[in-house]
C-alpha positions as CSV (number, residue, x, y, z in Angstrom):
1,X,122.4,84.9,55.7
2,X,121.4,83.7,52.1
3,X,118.5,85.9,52.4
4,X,119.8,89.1,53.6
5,X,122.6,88.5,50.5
6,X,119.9,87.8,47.9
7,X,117.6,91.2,48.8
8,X,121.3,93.4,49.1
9,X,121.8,91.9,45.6
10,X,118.2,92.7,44.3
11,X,118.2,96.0,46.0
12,X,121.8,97.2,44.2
13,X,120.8,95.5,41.1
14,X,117.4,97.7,40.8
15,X,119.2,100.5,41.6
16,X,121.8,100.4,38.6
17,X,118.7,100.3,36.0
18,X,116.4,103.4,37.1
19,X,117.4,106.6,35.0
20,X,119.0,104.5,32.1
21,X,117.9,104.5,28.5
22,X,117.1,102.4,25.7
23,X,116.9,102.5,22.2
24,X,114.9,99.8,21.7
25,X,111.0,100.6,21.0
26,X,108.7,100.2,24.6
27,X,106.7,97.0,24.6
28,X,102.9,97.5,23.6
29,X,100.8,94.3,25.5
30,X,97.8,96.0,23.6
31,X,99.6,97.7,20.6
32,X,96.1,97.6,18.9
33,X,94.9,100.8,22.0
34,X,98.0,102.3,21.2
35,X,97.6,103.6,17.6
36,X,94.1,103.8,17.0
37,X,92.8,106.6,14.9
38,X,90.4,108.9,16.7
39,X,88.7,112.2,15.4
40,X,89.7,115.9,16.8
41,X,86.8,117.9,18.3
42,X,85.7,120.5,15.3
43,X,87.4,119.0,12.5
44,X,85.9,117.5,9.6
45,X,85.6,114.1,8.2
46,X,84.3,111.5,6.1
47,X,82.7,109.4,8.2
48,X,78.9,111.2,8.3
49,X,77.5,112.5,4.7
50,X,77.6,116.4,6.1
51,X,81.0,116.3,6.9
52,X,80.5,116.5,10.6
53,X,83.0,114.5,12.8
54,X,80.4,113.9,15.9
55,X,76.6,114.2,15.9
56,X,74.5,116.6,18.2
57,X,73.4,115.0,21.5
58,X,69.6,113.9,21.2
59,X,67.0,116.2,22.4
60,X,66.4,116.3,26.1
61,X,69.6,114.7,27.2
62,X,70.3,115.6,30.7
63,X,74.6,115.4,31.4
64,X,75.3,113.8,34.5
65,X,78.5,114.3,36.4
């Protein structure tokens, strides 16, 4: 009986929190991954002395996939 009380109780309670909102900021476990800068494709940068943001692939690489 205790049982059948306790998953009624779990199942209602679950129920009440889907859909609802917060305004308290998500927790990051890995906050580090989260905001990590990253370069655009065709954009410039500082990184390499020509300006480049990514190198050419070396010569006689075959893709696979």
């Amino acid at each position: 009986m205790f049982g059948a009380l306790a998953l009624m109780c779990a199942v209602g309670l679950t129920g009440c929190a889907r859909g609802c909102t917060s305004s308290r900021p998500p927790i990051h476990l890995n906050p580090i991954m989260d905001d990590q800068p990253k370069v655009l494709v065709q954009t410039g940068s500082d990184f390499f002395f020509d300006g480049a943001s990514m190198r050419e692939p070396v010569p006689g690489t075959v893709p696979i996939g």
